[in-house]
C-alpha atoms as one frame of an Amber mdcrd trajectory, in Angstrom:
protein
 108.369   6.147 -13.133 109.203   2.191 -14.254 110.770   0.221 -12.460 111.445
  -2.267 -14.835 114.830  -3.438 -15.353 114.363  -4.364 -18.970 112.797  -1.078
 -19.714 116.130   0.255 -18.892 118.625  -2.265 -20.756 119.806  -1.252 -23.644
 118.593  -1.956 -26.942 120.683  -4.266 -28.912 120.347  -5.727 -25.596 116.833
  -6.149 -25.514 117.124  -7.740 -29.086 119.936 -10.385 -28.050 117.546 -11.622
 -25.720 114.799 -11.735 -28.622 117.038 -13.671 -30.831 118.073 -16.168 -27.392
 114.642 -16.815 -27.335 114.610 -17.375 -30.926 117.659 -20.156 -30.997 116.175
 -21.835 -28.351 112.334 -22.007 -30.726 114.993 -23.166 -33.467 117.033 -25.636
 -32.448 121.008 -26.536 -33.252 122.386 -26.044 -37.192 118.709 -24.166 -37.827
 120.036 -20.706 -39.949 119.114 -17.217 -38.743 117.117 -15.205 -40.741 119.230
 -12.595 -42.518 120.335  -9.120 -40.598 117.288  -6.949 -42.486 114.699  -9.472
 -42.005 115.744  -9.206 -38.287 115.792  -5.600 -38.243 112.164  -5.114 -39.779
 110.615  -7.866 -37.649 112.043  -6.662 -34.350 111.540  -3.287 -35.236 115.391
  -1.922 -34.722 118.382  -0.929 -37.063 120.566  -3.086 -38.505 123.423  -1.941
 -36.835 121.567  -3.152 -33.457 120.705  -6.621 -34.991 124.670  -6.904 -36.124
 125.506  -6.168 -32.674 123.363  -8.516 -30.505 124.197 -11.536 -33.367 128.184
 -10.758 -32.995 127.732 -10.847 -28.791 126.012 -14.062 -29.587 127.986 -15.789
 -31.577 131.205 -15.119 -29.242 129.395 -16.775 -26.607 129.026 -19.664 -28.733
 125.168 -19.257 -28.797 125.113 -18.809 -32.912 127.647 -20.181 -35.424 129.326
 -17.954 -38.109 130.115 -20.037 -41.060 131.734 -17.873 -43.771 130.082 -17.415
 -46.513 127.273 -19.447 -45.878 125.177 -17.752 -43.067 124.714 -17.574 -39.293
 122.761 -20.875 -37.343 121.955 -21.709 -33.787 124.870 -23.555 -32.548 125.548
 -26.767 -31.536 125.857 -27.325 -27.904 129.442 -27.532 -26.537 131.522 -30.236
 -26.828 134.377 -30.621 -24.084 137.433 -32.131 -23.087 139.443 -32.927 -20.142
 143.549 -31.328 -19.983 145.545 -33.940 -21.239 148.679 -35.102 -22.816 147.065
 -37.281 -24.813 144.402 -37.241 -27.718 140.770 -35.999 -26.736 139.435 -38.358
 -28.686 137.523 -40.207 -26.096 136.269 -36.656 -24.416 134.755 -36.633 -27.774
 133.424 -40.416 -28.027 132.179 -40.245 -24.666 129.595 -37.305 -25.581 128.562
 -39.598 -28.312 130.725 -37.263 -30.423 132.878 -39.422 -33.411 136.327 -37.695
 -33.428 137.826 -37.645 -37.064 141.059 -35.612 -37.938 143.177 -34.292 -41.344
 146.359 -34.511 -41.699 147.173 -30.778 -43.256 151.071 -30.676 -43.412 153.995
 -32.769 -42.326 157.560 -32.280 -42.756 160.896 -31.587 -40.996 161.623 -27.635
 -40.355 165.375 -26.798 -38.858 164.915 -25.656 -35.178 165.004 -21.569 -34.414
 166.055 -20.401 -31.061 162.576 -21.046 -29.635 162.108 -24.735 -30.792 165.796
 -25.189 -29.623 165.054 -23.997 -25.832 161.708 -26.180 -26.115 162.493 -29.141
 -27.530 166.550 -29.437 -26.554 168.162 -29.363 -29.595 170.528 -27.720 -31.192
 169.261 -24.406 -33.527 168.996 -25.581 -37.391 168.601 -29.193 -35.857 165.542
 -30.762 -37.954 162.635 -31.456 -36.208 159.065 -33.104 -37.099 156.472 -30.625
 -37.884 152.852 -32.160 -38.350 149.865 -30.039 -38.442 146.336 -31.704 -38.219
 142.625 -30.442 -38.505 140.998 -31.942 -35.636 137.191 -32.761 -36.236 134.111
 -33.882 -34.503 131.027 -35.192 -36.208 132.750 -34.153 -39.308 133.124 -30.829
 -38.701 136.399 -28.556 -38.244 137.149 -28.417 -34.355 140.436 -27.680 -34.243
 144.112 -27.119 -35.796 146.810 -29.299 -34.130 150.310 -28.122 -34.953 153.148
 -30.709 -33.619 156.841 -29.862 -33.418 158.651 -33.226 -31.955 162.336 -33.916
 -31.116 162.745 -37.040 -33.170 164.861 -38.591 -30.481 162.639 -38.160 -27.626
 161.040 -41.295 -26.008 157.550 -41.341 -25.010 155.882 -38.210 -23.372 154.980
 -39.062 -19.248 154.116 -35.510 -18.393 154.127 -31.641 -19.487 152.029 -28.417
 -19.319 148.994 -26.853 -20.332 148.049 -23.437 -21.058 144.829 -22.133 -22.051
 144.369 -18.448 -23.093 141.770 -16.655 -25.637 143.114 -15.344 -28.982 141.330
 -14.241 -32.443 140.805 -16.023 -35.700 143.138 -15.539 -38.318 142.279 -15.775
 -42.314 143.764 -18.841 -42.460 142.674 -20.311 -39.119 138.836 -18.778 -39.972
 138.921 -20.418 -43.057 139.848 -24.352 -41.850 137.251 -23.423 -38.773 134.766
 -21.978 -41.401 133.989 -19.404 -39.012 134.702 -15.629 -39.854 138.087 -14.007
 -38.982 138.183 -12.424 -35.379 136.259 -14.436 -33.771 137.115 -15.528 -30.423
 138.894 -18.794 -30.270 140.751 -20.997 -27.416 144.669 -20.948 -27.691 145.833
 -24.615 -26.088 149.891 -24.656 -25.700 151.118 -28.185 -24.499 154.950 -29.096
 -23.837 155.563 -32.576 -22.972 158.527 -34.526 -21.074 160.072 -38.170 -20.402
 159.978 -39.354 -16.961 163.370 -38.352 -17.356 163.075 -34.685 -17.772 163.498
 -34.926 -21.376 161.769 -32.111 -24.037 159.073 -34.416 -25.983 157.159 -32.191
 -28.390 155.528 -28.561 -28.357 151.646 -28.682 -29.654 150.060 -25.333 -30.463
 145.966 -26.068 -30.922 144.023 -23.501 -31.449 139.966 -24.522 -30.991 136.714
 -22.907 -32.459 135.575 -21.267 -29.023 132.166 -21.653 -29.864 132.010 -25.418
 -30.118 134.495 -26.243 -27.361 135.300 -26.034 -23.520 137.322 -27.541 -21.329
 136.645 -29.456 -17.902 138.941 -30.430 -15.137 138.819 -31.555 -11.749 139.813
 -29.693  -8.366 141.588 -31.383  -5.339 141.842 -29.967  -2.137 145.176 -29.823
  -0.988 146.396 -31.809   1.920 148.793 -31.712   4.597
């Protein structure tokens, strides 16, 4: 009887660690050979190949670019929780930040932007929605909903959860819809207490990561 532990891992397993070994032979932006080219030189189904490339890519090991192909990702950028830009996270990787301005305009408040932003429902309020690059390439979309009266922002907020692509989100990210991506929601304050803005970014997971520092508490 074998006692190897590969022996016993399961196939599509067995070819993600093929194709690991493969990215890493590669290099970053180099494109994958194509699902039944995989399948016939690794000696496996399709389906299996499909499988292992899909884990891959939502660990930000391969890049789906709709339409165009899968290629060994670049490795990560990341950036430190903030109320301010990331754009010198970015610079200081030796990254060159870069953004698009998609969409600006003034929407009336709902209930939600009300409670958030402290004022009154069918108030206006600045919307501005951004496509956040790095090196050129999509990183992120920035949506912005300000009270136009607020002074400048002092502190707020930060959550980070997962969520999936969207068509429209997949196709500003070029990446394909579902994949996993990073849901950022800041709300920002005066020193005074005051509601400052609301910024919903959501970033391609595979290209981005965030960093922060832990204190020890004292007495």
């Amino acid at each position: 009887m074998t006692t190897d532990a590969g022996a016993r891992a399961p196939k599509y397993y067995r070819v993600k660690e093929q194709l690991l070994e493969l990215t890493r032979t590669l290099g970053p932006d180099a494109p994958i050979p194509a699902e039944r080219s995989l399948a016939v030189a690794l000696r496996t189904s399709r389906t299996t190949v499909r499988r292992a490339l899909r884990e891959l890519a939502g660990e930000g090991r391969l890049d789906r670019v709709h339409g165009k192909g899968t290629f060994v990702a670049r490795p990560k950028v990341y950036g430190t929780l903030r109320l301010d830009s990331c754009a010198e996270d970015l610079r200081a990787q030796g990254v060159e930040p870069g953004e698009r301005t998609l969409d600006v305009g003034r929407v009336a408040a709902d209930g939600k932007l009300s409670g958030l932003l402290g004022v009154g429902v069918g108030e206006p309020v600045l919307r501005v929605e951004r496509l956040l690059l790095a090196d050129g390439e999509p990183l992120a979309i920035e949506t912005t909903h300000r009270n136009p009266g607020a002074g400048r922002a002092t502190e707020g907020e930060v959550t980070v959860e997962t969520t999936l692509a969207t068509p429209y989100e997949a196709a500003l990210l070029h990446t394909d819809v579902g994949q996993p991506m990073l849901l950022v929601t800041r709300h920002s304050r005066t020193a005074d207490g005051e509601p400052v803005d609301r910024v919903r970014s959501v970033y391609r997971g595979a290209r981005y990561r965030f960093v922060t520092t832990l204190l020890r508490a004292t007495d």
